[in-house]
C-alpha distance (Angstrom), angle and dihedral (degrees) to the residues before:
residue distance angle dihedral
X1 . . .
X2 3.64 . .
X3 3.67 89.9 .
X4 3.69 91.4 53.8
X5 4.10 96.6 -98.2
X6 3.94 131.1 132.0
X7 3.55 135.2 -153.8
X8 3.79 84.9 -101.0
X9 3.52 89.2 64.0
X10 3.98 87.9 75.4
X11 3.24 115.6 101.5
X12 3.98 102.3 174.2
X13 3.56 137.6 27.9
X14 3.61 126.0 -161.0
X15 4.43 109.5 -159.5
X16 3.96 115.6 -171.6
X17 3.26 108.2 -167.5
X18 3.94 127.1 -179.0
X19 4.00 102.9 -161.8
X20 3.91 116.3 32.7
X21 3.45 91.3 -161.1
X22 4.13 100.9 68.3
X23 3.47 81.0 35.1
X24 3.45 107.8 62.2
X25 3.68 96.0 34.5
X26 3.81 94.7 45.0
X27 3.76 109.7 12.7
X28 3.52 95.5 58.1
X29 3.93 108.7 56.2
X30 3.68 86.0 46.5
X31 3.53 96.3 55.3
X32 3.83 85.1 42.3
X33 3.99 90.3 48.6
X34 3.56 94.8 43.9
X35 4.10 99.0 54.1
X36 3.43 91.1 57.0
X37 3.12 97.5 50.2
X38 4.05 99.5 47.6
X39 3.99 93.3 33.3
X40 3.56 121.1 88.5
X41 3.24 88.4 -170.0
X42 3.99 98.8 58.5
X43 3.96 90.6 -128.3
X44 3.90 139.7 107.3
X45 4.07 118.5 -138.1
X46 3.60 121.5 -126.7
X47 4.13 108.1 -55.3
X48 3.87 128.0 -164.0
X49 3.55 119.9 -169.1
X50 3.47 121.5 -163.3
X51 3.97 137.0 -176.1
X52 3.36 112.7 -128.0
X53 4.30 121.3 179.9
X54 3.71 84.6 -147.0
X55 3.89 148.7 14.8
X56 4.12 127.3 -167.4
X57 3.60 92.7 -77.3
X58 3.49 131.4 37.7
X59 3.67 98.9 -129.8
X60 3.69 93.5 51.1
X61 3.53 114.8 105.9
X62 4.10 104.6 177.4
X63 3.68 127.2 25.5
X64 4.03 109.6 -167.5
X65 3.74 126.5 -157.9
X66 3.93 123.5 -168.0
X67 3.58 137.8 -170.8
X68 3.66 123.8 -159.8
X69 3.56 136.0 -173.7
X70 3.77 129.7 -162.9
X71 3.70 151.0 140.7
């Protein structure tokens, strides 16, 4: 933000995820809820998810990784 971006400057998302299940049932809608309300636009970027069996910590259960690009 400080650098003048949005969140509709994002144009991929990276989600690992260690359990599909939570994921999928909760994940999702959020990530759903949360894009409309942050985008002006009304639209998500391009989003991988991928299963992972672990992530740097053990009580992490979703790692994200974003890519933005702006003027």
């Amino acid at each position: 933000e400080r650098a003048g971006a949005t969140w509709d400057d994002i144009i991929h998302f990276i989600f690992y995820f260690t359990d599909r299940e939570p994921f999928h049932e909760k994940a999702l809608p959020a990530r759903w809820a949360f894009f409309k309300k942050h985008s002006k636009k009304n639209l998500a970027p391009c989003i991988t998810s991928i299963g992972v069996t672990g992530l740097m910590h053990p009580d992490m259960m979703i790692e994200i990784e974003a890519t933005a690009v702006f003027d």
